[in-house]
C-alpha positions as CSV (number, residue, x, y, z in Angstrom):
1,X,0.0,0.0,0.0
2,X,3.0,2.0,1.0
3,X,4.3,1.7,-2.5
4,X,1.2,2.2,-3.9
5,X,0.9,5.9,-2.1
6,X,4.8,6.6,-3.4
7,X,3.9,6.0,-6.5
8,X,1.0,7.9,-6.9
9,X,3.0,10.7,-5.4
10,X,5.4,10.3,-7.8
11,X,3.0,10.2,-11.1
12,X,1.1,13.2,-9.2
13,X,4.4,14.8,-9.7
14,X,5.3,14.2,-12.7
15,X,2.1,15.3,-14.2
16,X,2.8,18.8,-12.1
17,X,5.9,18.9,-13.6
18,X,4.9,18.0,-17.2
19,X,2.1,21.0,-17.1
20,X,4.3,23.5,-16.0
21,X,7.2,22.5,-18.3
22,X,9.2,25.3,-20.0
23,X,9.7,25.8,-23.1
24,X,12.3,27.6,-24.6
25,X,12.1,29.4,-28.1
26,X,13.5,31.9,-30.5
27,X,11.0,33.3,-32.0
28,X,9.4,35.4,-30.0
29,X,12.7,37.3,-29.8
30,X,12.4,37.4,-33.2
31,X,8.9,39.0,-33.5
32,X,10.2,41.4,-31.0
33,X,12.8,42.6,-32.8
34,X,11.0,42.8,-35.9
35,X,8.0,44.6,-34.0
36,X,11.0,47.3,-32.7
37,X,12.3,47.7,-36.0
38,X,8.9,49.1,-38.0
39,X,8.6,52.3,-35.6
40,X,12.4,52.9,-35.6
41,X,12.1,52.7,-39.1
42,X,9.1,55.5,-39.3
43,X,11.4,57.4,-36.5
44,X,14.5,57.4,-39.1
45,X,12.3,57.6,-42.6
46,X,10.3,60.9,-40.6
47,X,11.7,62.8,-37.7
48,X,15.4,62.5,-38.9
49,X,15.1,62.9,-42.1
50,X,16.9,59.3,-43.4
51,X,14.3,58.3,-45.8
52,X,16.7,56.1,-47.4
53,X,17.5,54.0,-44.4
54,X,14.3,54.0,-43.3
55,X,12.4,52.6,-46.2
56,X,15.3,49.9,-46.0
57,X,14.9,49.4,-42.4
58,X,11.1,48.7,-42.7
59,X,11.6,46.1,-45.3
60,X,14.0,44.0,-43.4
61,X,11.9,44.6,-40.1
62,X,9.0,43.0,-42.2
63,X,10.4,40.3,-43.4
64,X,12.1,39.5,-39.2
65,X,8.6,39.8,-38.5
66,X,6.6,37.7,-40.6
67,X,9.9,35.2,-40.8
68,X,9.5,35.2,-37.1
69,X,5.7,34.7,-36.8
70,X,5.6,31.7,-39.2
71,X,8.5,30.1,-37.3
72,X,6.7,30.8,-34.4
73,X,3.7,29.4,-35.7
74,X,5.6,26.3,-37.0
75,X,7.0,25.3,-33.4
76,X,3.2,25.6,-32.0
77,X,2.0,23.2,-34.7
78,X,5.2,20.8,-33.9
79,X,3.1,19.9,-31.0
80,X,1.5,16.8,-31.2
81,X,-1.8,18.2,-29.3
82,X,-4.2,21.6,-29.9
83,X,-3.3,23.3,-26.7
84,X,-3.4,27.4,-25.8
85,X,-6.3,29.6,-25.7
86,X,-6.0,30.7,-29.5
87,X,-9.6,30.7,-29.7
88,X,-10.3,32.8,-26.6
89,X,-7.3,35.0,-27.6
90,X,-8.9,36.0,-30.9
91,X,-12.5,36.9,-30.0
92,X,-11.0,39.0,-27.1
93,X,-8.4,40.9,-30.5
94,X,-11.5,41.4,-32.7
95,X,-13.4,42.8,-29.6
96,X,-10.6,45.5,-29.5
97,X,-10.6,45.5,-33.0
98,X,-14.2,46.3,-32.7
99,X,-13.6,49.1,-30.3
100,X,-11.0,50.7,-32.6
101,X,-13.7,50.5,-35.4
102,X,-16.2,51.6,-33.3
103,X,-14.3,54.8,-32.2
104,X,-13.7,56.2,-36.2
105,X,-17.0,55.3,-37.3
106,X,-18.4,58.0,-33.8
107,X,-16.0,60.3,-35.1
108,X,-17.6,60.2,-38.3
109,X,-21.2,60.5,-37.2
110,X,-20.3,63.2,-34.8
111,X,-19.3,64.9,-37.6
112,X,-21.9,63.8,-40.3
113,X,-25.1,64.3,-38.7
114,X,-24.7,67.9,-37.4
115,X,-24.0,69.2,-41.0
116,X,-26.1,70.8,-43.3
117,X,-24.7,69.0,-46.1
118,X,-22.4,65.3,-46.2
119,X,-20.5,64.9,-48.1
120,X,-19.0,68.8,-47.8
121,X,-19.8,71.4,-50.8
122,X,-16.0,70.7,-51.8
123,X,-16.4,67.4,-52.4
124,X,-16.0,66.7,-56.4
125,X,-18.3,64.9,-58.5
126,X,-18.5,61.3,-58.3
127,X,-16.9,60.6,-54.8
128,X,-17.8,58.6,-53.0
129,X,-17.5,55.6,-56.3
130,X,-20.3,53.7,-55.3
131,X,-20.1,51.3,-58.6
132,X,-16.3,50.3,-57.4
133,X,-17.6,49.6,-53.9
134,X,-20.0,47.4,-55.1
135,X,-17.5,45.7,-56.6
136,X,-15.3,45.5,-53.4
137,X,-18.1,44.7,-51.5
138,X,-18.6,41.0,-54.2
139,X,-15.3,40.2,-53.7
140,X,-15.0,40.3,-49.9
141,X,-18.3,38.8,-48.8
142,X,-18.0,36.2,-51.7
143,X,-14.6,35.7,-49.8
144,X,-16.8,35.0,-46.2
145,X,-18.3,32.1,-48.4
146,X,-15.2,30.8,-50.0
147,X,-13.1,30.1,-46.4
148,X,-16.0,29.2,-44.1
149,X,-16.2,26.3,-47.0
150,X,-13.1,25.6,-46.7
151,X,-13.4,25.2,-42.8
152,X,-16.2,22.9,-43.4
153,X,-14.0,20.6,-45.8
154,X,-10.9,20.9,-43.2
155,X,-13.7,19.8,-40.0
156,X,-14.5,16.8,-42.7
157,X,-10.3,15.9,-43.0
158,X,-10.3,17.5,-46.4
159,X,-7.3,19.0,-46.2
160,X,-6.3,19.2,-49.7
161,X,-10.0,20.9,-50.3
162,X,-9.7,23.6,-47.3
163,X,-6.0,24.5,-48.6
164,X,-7.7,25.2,-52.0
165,X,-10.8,27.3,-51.1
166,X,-8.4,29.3,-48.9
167,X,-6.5,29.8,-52.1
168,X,-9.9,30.7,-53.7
169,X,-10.2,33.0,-50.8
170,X,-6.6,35.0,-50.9
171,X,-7.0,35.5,-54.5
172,X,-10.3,37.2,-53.9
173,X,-9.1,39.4,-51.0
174,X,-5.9,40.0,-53.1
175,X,-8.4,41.6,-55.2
176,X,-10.0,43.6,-52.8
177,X,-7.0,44.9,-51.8
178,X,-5.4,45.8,-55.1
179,X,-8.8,47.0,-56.5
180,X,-8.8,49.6,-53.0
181,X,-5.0,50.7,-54.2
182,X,-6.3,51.9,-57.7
183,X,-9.6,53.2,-56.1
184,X,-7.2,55.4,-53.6
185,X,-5.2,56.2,-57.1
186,X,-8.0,57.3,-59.4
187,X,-9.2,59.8,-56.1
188,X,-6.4,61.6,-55.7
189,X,-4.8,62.0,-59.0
190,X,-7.9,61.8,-61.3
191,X,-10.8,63.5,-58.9
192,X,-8.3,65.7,-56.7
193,X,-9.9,64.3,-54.0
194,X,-7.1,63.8,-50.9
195,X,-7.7,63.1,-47.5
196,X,-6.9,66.7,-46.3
197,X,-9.9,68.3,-48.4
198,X,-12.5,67.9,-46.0
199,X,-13.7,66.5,-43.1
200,X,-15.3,63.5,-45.3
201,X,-12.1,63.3,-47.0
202,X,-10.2,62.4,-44.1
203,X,-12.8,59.9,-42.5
204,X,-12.8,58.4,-46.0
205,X,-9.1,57.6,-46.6
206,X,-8.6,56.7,-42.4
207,X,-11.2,54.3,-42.5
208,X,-11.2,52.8,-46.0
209,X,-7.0,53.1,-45.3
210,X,-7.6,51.3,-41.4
211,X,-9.8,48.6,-42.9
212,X,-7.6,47.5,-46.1
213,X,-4.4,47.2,-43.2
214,X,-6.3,44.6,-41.5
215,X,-7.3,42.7,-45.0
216,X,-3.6,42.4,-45.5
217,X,-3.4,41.0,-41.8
218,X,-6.2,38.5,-42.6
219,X,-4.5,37.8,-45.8
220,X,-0.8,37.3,-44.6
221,X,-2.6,34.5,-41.7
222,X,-4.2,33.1,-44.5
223,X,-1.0,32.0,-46.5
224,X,0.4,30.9,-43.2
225,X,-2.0,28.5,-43.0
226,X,-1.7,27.6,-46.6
227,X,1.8,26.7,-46.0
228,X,1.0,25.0,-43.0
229,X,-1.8,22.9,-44.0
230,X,-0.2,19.4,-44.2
231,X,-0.6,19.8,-40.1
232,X,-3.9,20.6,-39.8
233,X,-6.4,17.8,-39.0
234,X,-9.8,17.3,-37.7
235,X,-8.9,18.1,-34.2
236,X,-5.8,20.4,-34.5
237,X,-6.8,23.2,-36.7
238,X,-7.0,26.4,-34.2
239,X,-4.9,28.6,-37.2
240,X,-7.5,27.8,-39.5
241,X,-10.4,28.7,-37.4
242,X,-8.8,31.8,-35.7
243,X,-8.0,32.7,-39.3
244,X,-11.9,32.2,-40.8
245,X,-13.3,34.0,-37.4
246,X,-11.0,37.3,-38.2
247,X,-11.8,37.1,-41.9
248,X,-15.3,37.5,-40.8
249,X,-14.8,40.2,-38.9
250,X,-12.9,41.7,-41.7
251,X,-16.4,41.3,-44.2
252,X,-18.8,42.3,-40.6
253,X,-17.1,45.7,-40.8
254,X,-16.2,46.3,-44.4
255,X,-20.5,45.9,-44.5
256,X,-20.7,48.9,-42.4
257,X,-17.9,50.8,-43.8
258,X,-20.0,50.8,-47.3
259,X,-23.1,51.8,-45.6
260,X,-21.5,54.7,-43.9
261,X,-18.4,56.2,-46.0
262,X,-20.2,55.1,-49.4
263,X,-23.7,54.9,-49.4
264,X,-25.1,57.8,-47.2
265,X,-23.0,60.3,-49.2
266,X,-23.8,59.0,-52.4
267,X,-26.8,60.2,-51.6
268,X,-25.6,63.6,-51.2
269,X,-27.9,64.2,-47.9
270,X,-29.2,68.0,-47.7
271,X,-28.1,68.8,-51.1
């Protein structure tokens, strides 16, 4: 019985000591020093004048960073078991995101509804481009559909079918994000319409500009998990679902980004 009380001791133990087991890593070093390097970059590109070095700095402190994340990423996934709070972790970033989103868009309607006329007098013809938005708008939500089937095929142990709908699904935010770029271009070169015109003009380019960074988030997660899908399975695929939950969110706000910054001025209201 003695024994039998030792050993339980002694696989009580062990289990203690297996939980709280340290692991050592790299590459969240590396992530740090990538995350350090983009504002010293902006620091030596702005304040001191060394546009050169800057512009060279912030391409190697991207490259650290998103070299540094995958890696990181990678060791995770080595792990024979989905363990962490990943899930958790993400609902509680888009509910900042949220908040973030949630503060420009009551800038803007403190500023909208109190004005006689929105968009402002200044504002030239044919701005806000609905047709274009409409366009943007097919290619994101159509992009909600294309990875939530993929999720469905990856649940199923399709892995080869999620890794192409997610393909699907970059190609089409790729879109979005290149079709924003020449909508930006066509504004300011071809309408003179810059984001120091008006007050509209500013909202328009922060917003639109705040929204398209965090496509290029969602879309840089989503060729991480392309490159990683040979280690997803059935019940280890927390990337892939934290991935589809903040593409969601992505399409959630880009829905009320064409109601506000695109539709209501369309209408020219109290013009």
């Amino acid at each position: 019985m003695d024994s039998a009380m030792e050993h339980g001791v002694s696989a009580a133990h062990g289990d203690h000591g297996h939980h709280h087991e340290v692991e050592l890593s790299i590459w969240p070093l590396i992530v740090s020093v990538g995350g350090f390097l983009i504002p010293l970059s902006f620091i030596m590109a702005f304040p001191w004048g060394m546009s050169s070095i800057g512009m060279l700095l912030s391409g190697v402190a991207v490259v650290v960073l998103i070299g540094g994340l995958f890696g990181w990423t990678n060791e995770i996934y080595a792990n024979k078991k989905d363990v962490g709070l990943s899930k958790v972790a993400i609902v509680i970033f888009i509910l900042s995101e949220a908040a973030l989103f949630g503060g420009l868009f009551g800038g803007y309607l403190y500023s909208m509804l109190p004005a006689d006329n929105w968009p402002p007098l200044n504002t030239p013809e044919g701005v806000p481009p609905l047709g274009l938005a409409i366009i943007l708008s097919v290619f994101l939500i159509t992009s909600s559909f294309t990875i939530h089937i993929g999720e469905e095929k990856l649940e199923h142990g399709d892995a080869g079918g999620y890794k192409t709908w997610l393909i699907v699904t970059i190609i089409l935010g790729a879109l979005f994000a290149l079709l924003m770029a020449y909508e930006w271009f066509e504004l300011i070169h071809e309408k003179g319409f810059y984001i120091s015109l008006n007050t509209y003009s500013t909202f328009f380019f922060t917003i639109t500009g705040f929204h398209a960074s965090h496509v290029i988030v969602g879309l840089v997660m989503q060729i991480f998990c392309v490159l990683m899908t040979k280690s997803f399975t059935k019940e280890k695929h927390t990337l892939a679902k934290t991935t589809g939950l903040y593409w969601h969110f992505v399409d959630g706000i880009w829905l009320l980004v064409v109601s506000l910054i695109y539709i209501i001025p369309y209408f020219k209201v109290g013009q």
